[in-house]
N, C-alpha and C positions, 0 to 999 in steps of 0.2 A: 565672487565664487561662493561666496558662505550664502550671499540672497538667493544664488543660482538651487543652492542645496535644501536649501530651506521650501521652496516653491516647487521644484520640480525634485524633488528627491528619487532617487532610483529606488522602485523596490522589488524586492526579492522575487522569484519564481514563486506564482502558484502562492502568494501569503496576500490575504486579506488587507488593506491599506485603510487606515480612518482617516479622514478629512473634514476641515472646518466647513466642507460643502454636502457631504454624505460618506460612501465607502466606497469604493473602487478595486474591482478583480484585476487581479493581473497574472499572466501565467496561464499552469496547464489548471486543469479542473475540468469536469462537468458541466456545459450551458444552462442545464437545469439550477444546478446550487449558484452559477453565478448571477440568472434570473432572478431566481426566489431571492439574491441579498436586494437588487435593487425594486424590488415589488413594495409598494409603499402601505401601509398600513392605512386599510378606506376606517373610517368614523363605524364604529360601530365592532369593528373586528378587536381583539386580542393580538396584542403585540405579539409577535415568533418568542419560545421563551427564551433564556441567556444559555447557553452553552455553559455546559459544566467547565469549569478548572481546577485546576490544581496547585497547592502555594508552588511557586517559584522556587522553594528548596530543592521537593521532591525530583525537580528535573534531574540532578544529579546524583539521581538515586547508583546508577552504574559507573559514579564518577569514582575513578580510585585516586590516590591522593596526590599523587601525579598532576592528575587534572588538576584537582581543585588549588594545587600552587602553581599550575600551570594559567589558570582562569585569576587566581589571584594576581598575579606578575601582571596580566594584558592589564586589570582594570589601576592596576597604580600605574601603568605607562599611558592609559586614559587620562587618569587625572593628573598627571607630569605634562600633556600634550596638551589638556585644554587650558592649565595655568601659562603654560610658553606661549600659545596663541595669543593670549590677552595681553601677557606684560609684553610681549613685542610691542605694543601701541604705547606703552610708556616710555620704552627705552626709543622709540621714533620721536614721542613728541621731547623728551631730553635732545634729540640730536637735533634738533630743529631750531631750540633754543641758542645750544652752542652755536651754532654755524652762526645765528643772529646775534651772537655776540662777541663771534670772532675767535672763538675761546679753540684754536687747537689743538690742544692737547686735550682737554676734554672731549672734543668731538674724537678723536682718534680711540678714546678710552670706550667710544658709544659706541666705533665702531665696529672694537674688538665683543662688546654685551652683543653685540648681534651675533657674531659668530660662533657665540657660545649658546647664546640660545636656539642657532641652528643644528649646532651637536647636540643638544639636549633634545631637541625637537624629533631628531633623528631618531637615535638612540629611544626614546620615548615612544616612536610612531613606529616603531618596529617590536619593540616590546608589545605595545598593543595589538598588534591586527595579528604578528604569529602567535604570542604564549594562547589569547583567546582561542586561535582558528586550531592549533596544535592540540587544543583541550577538548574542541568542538568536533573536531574529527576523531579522538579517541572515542569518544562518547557517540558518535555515531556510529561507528563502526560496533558497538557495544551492545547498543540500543537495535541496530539491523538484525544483527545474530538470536538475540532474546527476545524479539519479536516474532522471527519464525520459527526458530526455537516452539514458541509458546502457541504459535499456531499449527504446526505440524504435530503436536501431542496433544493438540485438542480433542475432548471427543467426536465420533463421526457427529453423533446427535448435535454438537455445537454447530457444526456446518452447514446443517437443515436450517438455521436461525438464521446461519449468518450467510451474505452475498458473496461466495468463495470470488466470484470474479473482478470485484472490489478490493480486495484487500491488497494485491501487488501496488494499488494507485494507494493506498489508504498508508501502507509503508514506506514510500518515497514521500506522499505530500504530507503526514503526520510527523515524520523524522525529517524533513527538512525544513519545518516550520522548528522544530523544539532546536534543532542547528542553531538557526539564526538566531533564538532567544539566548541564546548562550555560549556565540561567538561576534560577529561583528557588530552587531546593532546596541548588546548591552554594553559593548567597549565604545560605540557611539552614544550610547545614554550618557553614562560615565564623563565623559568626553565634555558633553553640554551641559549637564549641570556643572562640572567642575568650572566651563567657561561662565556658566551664568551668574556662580555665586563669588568668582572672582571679577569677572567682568563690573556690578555691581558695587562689590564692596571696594574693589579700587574709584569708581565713579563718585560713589559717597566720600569717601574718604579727601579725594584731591578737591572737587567741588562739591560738593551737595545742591545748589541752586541750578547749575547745568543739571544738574544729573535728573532733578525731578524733570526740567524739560526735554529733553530726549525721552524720560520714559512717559511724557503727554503725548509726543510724538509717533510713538510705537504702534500704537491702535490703527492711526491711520494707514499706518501700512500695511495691516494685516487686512484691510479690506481688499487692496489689490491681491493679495495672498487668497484672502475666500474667494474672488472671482476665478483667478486661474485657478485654484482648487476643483470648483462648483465646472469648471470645463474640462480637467482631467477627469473625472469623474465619468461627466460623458460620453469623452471617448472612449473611457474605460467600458460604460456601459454599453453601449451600441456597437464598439468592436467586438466586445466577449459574443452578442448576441448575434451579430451577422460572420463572424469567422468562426463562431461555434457551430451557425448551419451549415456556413463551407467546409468546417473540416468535417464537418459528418455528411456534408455530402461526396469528400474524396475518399470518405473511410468506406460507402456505401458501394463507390464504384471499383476502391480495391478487394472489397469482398467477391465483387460479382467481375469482375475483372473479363474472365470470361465469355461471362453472356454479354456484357460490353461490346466485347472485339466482335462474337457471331453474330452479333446483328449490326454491327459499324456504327456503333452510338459512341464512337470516341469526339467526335466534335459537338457532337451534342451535348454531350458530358462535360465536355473543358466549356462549351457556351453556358452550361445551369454555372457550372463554379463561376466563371467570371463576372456573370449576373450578382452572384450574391457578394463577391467581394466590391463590385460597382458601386452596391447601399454601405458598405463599410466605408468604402472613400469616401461618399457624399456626407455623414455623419462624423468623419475624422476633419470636415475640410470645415464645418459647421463649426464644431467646436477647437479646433486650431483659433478664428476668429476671437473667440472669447479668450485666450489664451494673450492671443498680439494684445487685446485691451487691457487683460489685469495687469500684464507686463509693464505696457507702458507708463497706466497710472502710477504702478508701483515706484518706479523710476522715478516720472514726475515727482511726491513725495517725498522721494528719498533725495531725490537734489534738493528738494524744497526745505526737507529738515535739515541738511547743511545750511544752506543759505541764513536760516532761523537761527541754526545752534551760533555760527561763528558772528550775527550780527550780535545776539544776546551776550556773549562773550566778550566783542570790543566794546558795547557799552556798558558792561559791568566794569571794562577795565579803564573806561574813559572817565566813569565816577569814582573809582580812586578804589577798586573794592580789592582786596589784602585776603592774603592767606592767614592762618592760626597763628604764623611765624611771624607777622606782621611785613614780609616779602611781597610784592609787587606780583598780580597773576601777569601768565607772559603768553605768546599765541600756542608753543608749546604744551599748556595745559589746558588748553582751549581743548585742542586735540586731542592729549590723552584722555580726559574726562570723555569728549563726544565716542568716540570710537571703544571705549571700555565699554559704556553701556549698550552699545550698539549692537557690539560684539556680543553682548550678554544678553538683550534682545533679540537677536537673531538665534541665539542657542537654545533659547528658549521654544523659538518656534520650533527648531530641528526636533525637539523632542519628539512630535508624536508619532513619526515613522518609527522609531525603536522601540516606542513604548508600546505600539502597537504589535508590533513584532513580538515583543516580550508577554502580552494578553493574548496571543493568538500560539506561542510556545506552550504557552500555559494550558490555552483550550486543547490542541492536539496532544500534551501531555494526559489530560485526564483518558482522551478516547487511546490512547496508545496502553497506559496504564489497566485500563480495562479489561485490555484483553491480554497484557502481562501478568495480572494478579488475577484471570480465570484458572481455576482448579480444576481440571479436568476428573468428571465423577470417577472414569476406569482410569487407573493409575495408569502410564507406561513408558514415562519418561525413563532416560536409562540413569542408570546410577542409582533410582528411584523404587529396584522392584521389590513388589510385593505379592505372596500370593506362593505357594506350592511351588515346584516345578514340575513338568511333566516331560517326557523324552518323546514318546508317541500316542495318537488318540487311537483306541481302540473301541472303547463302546461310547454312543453317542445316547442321551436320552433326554426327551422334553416331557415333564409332569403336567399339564394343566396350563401352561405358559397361555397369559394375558398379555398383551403386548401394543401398544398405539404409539405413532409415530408424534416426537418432541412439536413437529409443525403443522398436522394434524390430528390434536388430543383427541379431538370428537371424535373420529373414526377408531373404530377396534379393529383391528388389522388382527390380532391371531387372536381367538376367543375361546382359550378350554384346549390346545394344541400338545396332545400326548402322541406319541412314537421312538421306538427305539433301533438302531442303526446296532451292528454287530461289526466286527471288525473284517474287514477282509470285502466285504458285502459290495456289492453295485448297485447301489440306491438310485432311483429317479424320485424326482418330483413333480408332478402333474395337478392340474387347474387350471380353472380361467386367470385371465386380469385379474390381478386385486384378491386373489385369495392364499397369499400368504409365504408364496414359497420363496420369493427373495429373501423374507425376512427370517426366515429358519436358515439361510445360510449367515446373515448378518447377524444372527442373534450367536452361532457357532464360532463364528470371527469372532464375537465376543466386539463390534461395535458398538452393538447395545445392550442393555440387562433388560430383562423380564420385569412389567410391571407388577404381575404375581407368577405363581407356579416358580418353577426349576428348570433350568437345565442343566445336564450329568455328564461329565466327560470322566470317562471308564468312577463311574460312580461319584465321582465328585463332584459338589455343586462349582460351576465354572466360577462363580466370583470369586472364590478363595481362593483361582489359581493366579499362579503367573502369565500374564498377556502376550510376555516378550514369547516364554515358552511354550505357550498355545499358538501362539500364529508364527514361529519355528518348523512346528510340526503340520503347516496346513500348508498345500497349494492352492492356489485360487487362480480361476482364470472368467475373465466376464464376456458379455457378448462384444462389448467393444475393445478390442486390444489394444491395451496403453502401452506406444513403443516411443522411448526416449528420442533425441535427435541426439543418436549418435551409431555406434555400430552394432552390429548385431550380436559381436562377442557380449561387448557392454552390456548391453539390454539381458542377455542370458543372466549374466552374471551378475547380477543386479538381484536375483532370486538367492544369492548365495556367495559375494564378494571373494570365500575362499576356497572355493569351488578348485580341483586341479584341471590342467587339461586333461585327461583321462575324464572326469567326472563330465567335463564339456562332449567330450567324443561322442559317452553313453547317452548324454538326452539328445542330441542331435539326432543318433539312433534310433531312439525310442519317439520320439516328436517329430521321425520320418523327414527332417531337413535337408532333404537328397538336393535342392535346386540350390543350396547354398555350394554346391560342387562346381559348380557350369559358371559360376561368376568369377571375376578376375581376382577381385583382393576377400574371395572366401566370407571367415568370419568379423575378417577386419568391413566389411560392404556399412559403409553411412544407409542409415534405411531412412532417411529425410525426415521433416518435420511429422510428429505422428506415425511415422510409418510409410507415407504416400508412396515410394520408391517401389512399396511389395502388394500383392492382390489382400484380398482379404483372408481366404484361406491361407497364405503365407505369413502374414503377422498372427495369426490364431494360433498356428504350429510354432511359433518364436515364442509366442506369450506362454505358450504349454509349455516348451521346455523352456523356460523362465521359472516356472513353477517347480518342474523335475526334478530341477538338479538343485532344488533347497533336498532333493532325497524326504520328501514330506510322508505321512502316513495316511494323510487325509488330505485327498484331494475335491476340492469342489469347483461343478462348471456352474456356471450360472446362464442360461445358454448361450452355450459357447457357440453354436451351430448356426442358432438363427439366422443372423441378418447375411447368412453367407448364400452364394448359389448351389443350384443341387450337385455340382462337378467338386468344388471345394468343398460342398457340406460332405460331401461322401470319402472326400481326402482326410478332412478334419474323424471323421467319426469313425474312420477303420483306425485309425490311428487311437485313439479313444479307448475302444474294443480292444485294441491289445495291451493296454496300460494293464499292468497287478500279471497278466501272464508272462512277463519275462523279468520281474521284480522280484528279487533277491528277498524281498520285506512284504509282509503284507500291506496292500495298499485298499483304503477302505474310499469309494470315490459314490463322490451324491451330485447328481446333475439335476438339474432342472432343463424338461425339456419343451421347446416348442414345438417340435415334429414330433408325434408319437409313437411312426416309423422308427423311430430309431433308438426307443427306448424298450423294445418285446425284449431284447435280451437279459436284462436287469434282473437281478434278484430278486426284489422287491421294488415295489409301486407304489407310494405312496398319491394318494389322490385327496386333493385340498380342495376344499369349500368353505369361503366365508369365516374363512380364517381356523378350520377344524377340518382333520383329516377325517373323511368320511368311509375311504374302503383304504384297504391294503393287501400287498401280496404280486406273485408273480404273474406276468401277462394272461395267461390263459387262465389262470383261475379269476381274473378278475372278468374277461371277456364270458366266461360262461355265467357269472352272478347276473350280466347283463343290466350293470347299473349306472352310475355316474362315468367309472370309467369307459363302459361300453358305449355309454352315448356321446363323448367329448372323444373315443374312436372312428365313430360313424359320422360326425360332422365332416371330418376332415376324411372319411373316405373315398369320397369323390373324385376330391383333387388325387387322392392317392391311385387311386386305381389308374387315373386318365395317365399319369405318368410312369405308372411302373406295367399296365393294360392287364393288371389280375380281375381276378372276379370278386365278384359284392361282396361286403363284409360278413354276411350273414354264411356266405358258401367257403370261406376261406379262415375265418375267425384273427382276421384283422386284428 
């Protein structure tokens, strides 16, 4: 059993494994990172550099003291369990003697020491895998929460760095690498050195001249150990790589699932997957081969070092060779001496799956740590605030604001961006592509700061406000509506958790929700993953009154209209057009629009170029300047005309 563990050791999900023959993926992960580990370094390249770590303290940085006497308890029943393992061999070879001497009552005495060091064994083996696993689980549970925690108060701008889509894989395989350094594996480290240095020091102690021979012995078997090593390995490698293209090719045709069935490529589909698991099996069956031969050598050896140990031992004992005591050696310590160090041998090898586990705790520690000690530049963790407060935004103003995005510095995104918004007002924003107008609502959320210039909320420079109570007072709604997988009440309410029903009734009202009437369970209706249950004009009007009923002062679309059709866009935008007219409060709303049809009514216009507002003011004054906005009018009057059949821009003033 202990050679079975030593050779083929199980290892954890998803953790890296070191071997006397290379490394070996096991788990979920990435094909590309389990590629890149087995890519061998040609003559000439630079080695991959070492992954940062972290000491081994630090992992318990969220440990409360709980834990760490909960983590202390596992490793003294570690090392209670791998001292019982070893002296069982001593108190065997004692019993072995008795019997051969007839002796009794001693033998009855050996057999009650075994009993006891099964209670002990017990008792110890239980101590170890819960107090560790009991610690390992607080601490994860600890470490989950502080991780998104610290990633949901990050700044926006940190998320332009980072692979948002990453990170749910990067929290499960980071915390459950740092788990196992700090639940079963180091109560298995623990475990094997305690056996190793007992194992040994009893070995010297009973014989010393066995005992060098068993450990000449040792080597030899560790070469059986590198072959089946160097063939798990293997399969490790070649399975990662051919089940990494089949699960991405089952992931490829659950995506597309559909176009699958419409054109009846389901057998064709189930024949590419079984093709590629075909090359998995031909590479499992390959190195399984090498696996029977380390095996068997091993074996062979290992009987062979018996045969060895117990020959050297009766002719030690045929030439008259005496203990310290001047006592007669007996077969009894033939045995204990071989099998102490054997045992201590063998623990030794067990070592490097733990230790690995415990250097690969460590590396996920540092990337985990990274992004729990990032300081988010705008403050807005709760507990945390800083900054003014504010009740409602009334005047909006940008000075001069310079501004380039964290992930493209080169580019200047708003360059010299002055305008002021008045309270009450029906703002648009108008431009092409790329000239600025997402980022003057992003810059108002206050996701980012100005790299020069000001922005002024009712005269304040925004950074000195509070975050929480700036975006309190802001609705927002974008062109893609983000709807939970849950109900529709939910989702509203999600804008404003203590929102009354009455406050529910009003934005239903007002965000025009009349087809939430016609459905069987109302506002309780699941609106599916994303939304998918509702058209797109229907989620647009759920995400408006998501926004409503926070009762905001400022509300911004970002176009909210766009990607919608002209039947919904026109549902969505009457809807729109009545916001601030049946509002108790002044409501000050700034859209960015892609139809310009639908922005003539607006108070002001702002019109963006190249990251600087070039004209402003109401539709028809800007239409008679006949400038930048007149001619980003006239592009798109075509299509306008062909759908509404008015006459040319020039005869109707568009």
């Amino acid at each position: 059993a202990i050679l079975a563990r030593a050779v083929l050791a199980q290892t954890p999900t998803g953790d890296k494994v070191a071997t006397r023959g290379g490394a070996c993926w096991t788990g979920t992960g990435s094909s590309s990172e389990a590629m890149g580990m087995f890519s061998k370094t040609k003559e000439g390249e630079e080695a991959p550099p070492k992954p940062k770590t972290v000491a081994y303290h630090k992992l318990f940085k969220y440990a409360s003291c709980q834990d760490i006497t909960f983590f202390l308890l596992g490793l003294f029943g570690a090392v209670v369990q791998g001292i019982s393992q070893v002296y069982m061999i001593v108190v065997f070879g004692d019993i072995m003697d008795e019997i051969f001497l007839s002796n009794d009552d001693e033998t009855l005495e050996m057999v009650r020491m075994f009993m006891y060091i099964g209670i002990v064994a017990f008792f110890s083996g239980w101590m170890q895998f819960t107090f560790t696993n009991l610690s390992m689980e607080a601490q994860k549970q600890k470490l989950r929460l502080a991780y998104l925690t610290a990633v949901v108060h990050q700044d926006v701008a940190w998320f332009d760095t980072h692979q948002a889509g990453s990170l749910p894989e990067s929290i499960s395989a980071n915390i459950e690498k740092i788990a196992l350094g700090l639940g079963d594996k180091v109560g298995n480290l623990v475990m094997d050195v305690s056996m190793l240095v007992t194992g040994l020091t009893l070995g010297l102690c009973y014989w010393w001249k066995m005992t060098l021979l068993v450990i000449a012995i040792v080597p030899l078997m560790a070469v059986g150990a590198g072959v089946m090593a160097q063939a798990m390995t293997d399969i490790q490698n070649e399975n990662q790589t051919w089940y990494g293209k089949a699960g991405a090719c089952c992931e490829e045709v659950m995506r597309a699932l559909r176009t699958v069935v419409a054109f009846r490529g389901e057998q064709l589909e189930c024949d590419r997957y079984d093709a590629l698991l075909a090359e998995a099996k031909k590479g499992g069956v390959r190195a399984q081969l090498k696996v029977g031969i380390g095996m068997g050598y091993t074996m062979a050896i290992m009987f062979g070092a018996y045969g060895l140990a117990f020959w050297f031992g009766a002719y030690l004992m045929k030439n008259g060779e005496t203990k310290a005591d001047g006592d007669m050696f007996m077969a009894g310590d033939v045995m204990k001496t071989f099998f102490c160090v054997l045992f201590g041998g063998f623990a030794l090898g067990m070592m490097g799956e733990p230790l690995q586990a415990v250097d690969s705790a460590r590396a996920a520690g540092a990337a985990l740590y990274e992004v729990l000690e990032s300081k988010p530049l705008i403050e807005a963790l709760a507990g945390q605030e800083y900054g003014e407060k504010i009740s409602d935004v009334k005047t909006i103003e940008f000075k001069d604001v310079m501004f380039t995005y964290p992930a493209r510095p080169e580019v200047q995104v708003l360059n010299g961006t002055t305008l002021r918004i008045d309270a009450g007002q029906k703002v648009a924003l108008v431009g092409e592509s790329g000239s600025g107008k997402s980022t003057i609502i992003s810059l108002i959320e206050r996701f980012y700061d100005p790299a020069a210039g000001m922005v002024l909320i009712n005269g304040i420079d925004i950074k000195t406000l509070s975050t929480t109570g700036l975006r309190a007072a802001i609705g927002y709604v974008g062109q893609e509506p983000v709807l939970f997988a849950t109900s529709i009440k939910t989702n509203i309410m999600y804008g404003n958790p203590k929102a009354t029903e009455q406050d529910l009734l009003e934005v239903k009202q007002r965000a025009q929700l009349d087809f939430i009437d016609a459905m069987e369970t109302g506002m309780e209706t699941f609106v599916g993953a994303g939304g998918n249950q509702f058209s797109g004009g229907q989620k647009q009007r759920i995400a408006l009154a998501r926004a409503l009923i926070k009762k905001p002062s400022l509300l911004l679309l970002d176009e909210a209209t766009s990607a919608l059709d002209n039947k919904s866009e026109k549902m969505v935008q009457e809807t729109l057009d009545k916001l601030g007219q049946d509002s108790h409060t002044s409501l000050t709303t700034i859209e960015i629009a892609h139809r310009l049809s639908t922005v003539r009514n607006r108070d002001v216009i702002f019109v963006m170029q190249k990251g600087v507002v070039v004209e402003s003011g109401p539709h028809k004054e800007l239409m008679e300047k006949k400038g930048t906005y007149y001619a980003l009018v006239a592009s798109q009057g075509a299509a306008e005309n062909e759908e509404t059949g008015s006459a040319a821009v020039d005869n109707t003033g568009v």
